[in-house]
DODRENTI-660361 format. One record per residue (C-alpha): residue number from 1; residue in three letters; chain; x, y, z. Coordinates in Angstrom, 2 decimals. Example, Ala and Ser with C-alpha at 12.3 -4.5 7.8 and 13.67 -1.06 7.14 Angstrom:
<nodes>
NODE; 1; ALA; A; 12.30; -4.50; 7.80 $
NODE; 2; SER; A; 13.67; -1.06; 7.14 $
</nodes>
This chain:
<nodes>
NODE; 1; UNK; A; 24.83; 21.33; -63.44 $
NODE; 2; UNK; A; 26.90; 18.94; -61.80 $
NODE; 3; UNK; A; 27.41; 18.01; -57.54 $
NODE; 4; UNK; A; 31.13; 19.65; -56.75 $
NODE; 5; UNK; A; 32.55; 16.99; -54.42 $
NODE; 6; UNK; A; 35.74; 19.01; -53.45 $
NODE; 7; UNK; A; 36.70; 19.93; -49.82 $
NODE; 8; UNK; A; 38.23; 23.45; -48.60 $
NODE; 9; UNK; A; 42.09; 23.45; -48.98 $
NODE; 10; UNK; A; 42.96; 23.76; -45.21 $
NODE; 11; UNK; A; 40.63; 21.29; -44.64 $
NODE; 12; UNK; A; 41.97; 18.66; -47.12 $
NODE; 13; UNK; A; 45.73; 19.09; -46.25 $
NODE; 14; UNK; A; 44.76; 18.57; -42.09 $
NODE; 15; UNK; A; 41.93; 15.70; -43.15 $
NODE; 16; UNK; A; 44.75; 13.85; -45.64 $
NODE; 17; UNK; A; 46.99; 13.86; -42.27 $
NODE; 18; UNK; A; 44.77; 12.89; -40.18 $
NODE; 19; UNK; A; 43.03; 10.18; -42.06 $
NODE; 20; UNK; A; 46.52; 9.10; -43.16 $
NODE; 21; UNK; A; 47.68; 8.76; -39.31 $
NODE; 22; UNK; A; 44.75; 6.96; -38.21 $
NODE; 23; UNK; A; 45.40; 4.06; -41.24 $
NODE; 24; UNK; A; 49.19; 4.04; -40.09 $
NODE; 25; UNK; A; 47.98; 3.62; -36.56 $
NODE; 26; UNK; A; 45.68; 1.02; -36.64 $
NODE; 27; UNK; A; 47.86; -1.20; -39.28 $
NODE; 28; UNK; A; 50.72; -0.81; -36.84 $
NODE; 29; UNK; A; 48.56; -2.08; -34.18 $
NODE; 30; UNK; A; 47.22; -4.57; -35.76 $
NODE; 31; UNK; A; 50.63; -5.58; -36.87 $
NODE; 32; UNK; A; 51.72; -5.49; -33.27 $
NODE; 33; UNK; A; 49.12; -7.42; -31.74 $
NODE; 34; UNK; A; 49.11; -10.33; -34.02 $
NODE; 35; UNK; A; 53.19; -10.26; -35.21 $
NODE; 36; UNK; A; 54.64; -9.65; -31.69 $
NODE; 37; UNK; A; 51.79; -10.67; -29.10 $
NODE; 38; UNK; A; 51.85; -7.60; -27.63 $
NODE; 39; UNK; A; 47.91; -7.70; -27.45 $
NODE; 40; UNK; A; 47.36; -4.50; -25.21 $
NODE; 41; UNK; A; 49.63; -2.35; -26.92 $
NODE; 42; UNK; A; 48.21; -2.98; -30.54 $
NODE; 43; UNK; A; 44.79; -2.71; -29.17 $
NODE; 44; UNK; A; 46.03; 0.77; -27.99 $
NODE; 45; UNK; A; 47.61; 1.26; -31.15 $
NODE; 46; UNK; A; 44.21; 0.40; -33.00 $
NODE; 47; UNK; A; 41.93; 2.38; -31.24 $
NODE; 48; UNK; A; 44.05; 5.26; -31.45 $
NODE; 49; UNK; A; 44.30; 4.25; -35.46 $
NODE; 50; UNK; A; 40.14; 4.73; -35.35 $
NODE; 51; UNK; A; 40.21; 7.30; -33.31 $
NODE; 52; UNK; A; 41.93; 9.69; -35.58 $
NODE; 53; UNK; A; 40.49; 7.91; -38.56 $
NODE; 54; UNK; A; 37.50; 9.52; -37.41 $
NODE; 55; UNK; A; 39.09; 12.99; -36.34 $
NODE; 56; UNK; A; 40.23; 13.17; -40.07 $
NODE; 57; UNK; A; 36.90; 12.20; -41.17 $
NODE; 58; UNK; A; 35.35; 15.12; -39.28 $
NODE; 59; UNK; A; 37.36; 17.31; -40.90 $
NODE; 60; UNK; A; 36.94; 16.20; -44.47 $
NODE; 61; UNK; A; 33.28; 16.89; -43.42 $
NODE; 62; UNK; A; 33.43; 20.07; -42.08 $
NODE; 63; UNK; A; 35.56; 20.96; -45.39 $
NODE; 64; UNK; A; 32.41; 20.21; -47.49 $
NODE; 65; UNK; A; 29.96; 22.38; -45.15 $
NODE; 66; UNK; A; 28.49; 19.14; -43.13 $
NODE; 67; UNK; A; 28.51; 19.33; -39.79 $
NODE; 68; UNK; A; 31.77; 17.41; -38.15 $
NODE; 69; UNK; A; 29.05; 14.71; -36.52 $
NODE; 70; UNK; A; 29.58; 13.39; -40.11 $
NODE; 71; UNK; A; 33.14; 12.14; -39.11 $
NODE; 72; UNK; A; 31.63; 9.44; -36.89 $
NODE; 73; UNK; A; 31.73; 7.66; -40.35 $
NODE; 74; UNK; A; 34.98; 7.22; -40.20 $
NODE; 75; UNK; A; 34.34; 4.28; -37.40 $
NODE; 76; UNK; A; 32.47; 2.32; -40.44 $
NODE; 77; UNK; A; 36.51; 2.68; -41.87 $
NODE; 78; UNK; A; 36.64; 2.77; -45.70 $
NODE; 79; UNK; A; 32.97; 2.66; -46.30 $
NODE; 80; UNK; A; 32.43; 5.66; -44.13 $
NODE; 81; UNK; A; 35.15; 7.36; -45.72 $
NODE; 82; UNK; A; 33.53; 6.42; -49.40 $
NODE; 83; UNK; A; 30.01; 7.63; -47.95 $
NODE; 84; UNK; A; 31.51; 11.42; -47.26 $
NODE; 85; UNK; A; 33.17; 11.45; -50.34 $
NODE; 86; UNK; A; 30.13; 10.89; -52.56 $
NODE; 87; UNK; A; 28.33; 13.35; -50.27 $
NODE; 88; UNK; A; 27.54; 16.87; -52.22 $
NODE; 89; UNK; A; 30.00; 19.87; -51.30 $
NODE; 90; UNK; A; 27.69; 22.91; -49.73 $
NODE; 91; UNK; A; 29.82; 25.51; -49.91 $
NODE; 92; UNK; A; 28.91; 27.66; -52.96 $
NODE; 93; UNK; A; 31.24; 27.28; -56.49 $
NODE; 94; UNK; A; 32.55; 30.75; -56.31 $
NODE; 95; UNK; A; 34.16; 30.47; -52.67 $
NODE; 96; UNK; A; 37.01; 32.43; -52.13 $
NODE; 97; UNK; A; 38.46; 30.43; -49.85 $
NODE; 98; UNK; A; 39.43; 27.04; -52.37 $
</nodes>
């Protein structure tokens, strides 16, 4: 009996945007702040990056039946992302909603 690590299908598609935003974000600010010397707006840029990074990483939680406190993972970046993926799914196999 294996651990089914998949998330809800709404929740994927909206936590695949958001977590895909937040990386865009934050490597555009970073970009910004180091490339250009515009230091406040890539800092902006950044913590809006983490901030949906995060929002995302809610999401993906809430898709595998965790409660969306989980997505505060998503401020440890890649590694927090890793942790919720390894984390069990606990909705039930036969939900009709996948």
């Amino acid at each position: 009996m294996g651990i089914n690590r998949r998330v809800l299908k709404p929740h994927k598609t909206r936590a695949n945007v958001l977590l895909a935003v937040g990386l865009l974000l934050a490597a555009t600010g970073v970009m910004t702040a180091r490339g250009f010397d515009f230091e406040f707006t890539g800092g902006v840029l950044v913590a809006a990056g983490v901030a949906f990074f995060a929002w995302g990483s809610a999401v993906y939680a809430q898709g595998k039946g965790h409660n969306p406190a989980f997505g505060l993972l998503g401020l440890l970046g890649i590694i927090g992302l890793f942790v919720l993926v390894v984390l069990p799914d606990r909705y039930p196999q036969g939900s009709p909603t996948r």
